[in-house]
N, C-alpha and C positions, 0 to 999 in steps of 0.2 A: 504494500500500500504506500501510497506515494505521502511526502510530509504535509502537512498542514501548512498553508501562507495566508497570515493571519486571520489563523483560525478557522478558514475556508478549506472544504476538500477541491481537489480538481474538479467533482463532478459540479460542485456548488458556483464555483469560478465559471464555468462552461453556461452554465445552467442563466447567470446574471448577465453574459455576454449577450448573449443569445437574446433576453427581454431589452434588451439597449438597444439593439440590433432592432430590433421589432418594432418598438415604440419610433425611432430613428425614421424607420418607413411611413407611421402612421402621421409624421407631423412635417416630413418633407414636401407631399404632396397642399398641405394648409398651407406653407410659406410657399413654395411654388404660386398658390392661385391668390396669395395675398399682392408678391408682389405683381401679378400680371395685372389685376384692378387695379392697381396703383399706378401702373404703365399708362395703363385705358385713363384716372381719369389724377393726371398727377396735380390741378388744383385743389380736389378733395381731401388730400393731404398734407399740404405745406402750412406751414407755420410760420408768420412773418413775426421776429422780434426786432424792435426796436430800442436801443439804446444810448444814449446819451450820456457824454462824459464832457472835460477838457480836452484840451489836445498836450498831445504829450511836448516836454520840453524839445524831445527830441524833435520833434515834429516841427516845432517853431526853427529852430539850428538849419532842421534840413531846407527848407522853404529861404532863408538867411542865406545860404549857399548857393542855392539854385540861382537868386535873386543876384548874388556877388558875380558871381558867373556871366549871368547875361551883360550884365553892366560892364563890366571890365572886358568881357569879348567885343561889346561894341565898343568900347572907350579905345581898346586896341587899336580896331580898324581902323578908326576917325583920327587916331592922333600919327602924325606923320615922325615923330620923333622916336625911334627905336629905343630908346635909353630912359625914356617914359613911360611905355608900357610897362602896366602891371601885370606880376606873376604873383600868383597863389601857390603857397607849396606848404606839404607838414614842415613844419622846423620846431626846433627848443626857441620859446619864446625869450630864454635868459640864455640863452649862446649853451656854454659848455657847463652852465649852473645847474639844469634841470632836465633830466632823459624823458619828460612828457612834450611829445611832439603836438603841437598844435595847427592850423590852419593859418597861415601868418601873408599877410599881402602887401608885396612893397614893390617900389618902382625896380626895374631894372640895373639901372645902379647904386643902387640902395642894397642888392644882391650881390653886385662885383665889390663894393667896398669890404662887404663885411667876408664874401671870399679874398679878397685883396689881404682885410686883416687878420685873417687864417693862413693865408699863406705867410706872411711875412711874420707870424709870431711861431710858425712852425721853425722856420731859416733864423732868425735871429735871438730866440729862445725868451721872448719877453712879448707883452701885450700893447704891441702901437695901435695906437688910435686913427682912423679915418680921418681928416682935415672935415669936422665936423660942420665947421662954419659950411664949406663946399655944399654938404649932404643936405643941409639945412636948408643953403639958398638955394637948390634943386627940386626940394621937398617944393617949397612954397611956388615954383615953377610949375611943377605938375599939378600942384591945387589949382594956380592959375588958366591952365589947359584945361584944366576938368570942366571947369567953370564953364570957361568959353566956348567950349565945344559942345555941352549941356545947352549953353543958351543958343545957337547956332543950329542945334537936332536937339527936334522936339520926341524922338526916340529915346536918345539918349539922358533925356531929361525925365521921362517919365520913367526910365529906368532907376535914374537915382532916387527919385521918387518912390517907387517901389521899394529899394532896397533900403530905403531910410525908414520909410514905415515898419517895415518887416523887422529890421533890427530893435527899433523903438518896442515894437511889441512883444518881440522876445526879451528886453531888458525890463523891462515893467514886471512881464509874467514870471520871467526869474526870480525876481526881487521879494514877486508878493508869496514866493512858493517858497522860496531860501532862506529867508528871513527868518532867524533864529535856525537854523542848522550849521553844524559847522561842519559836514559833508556835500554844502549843497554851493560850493563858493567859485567853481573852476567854469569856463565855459561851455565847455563838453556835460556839463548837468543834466540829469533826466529826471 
């Protein structure tokens, strides 16, 4: 006689197989002709929910990007100065201070300086500085282009327009969500 598993002989294992097996048959053919009605009349069964929330931080950021994007694609095209164009790129917002890359947007040469002062504090073993004054009166350059070219394309203007709103209301809604967290303080917030 063969052992016991738990507790069950084989004939009794056999015997519960078999009713599974059975019942198995009598309830496949019910789902079968459930879902074919359901096929036939599939408004009869759907269930509309509705829900209402905030929109998530993230969701503000991503909309903030989208908006960065168009704007400085066309700011691109429109400005004839290569050294003017902005580039968006991940970087450490505090140079070699901080290993959290963020979304950081600056002019063109605003790029080569601070490559310029990577490369020259790699060669000379010390941290020279940009001719700051330069970078400065450059900055204010490309604000000046921004400007002009804004009021010049009504494209372009309504793009800044958009992207100024869109930041405005994600620094608001930040504010009012962050406020008293001290996890809630970085831009990348959700």
């Amino acid at each position: 006689m063969m052992a016991l598993v738990n507790g069950l002989t084989p004939s009794r294992i056999e015997s519960c197989l078999i009713t599974l097996f059975l019942l198995n048959l009598l309830f496949v053919p019910v789902q079968i002709a459930a879902a074919q009605e359901t096929a036939e009349n599939p408004d009869e069964y759907i269930e509309e929910i509705t829900s209402y929330g905030r929109k998530s931080l993230l969701s503000f950021k991503v909309e903030m990007v989208a908006a960065e994007e168009t704007y400085y694609d066309l700011y691109n095209r429109l400005n004839d100065d290569d050294a003017f164009d902005v580039i968006c790129k991940k970087a450490s917002p505090n140079g070699a201070k901080s290993r959290f890359a963020r979304r950081i947007c600056k002019a063109r040469f605003e790029w080569e300086a601070i490559s310029d002062n990577d490369r020259d504090r790699l060669q000379a073993g010390f941290f020279p500085q940009a001719n700051q004054a330069s970078v400065l009166r450059k900055k204010l350059m490309v604000l000046d282009k921004m400007e002009k070219l804004a009021n010049e394309n009504p494209e372009l203007r309504e793009a800044l327009f958009s992207l100024t709103r869109i930041s405005q209301e994600f620094a608001e809604e930040k504010k009012s969500r962050c406020e008293g967290h001290i996890f809630c303080n970085g831009d990348d917030a959700q």
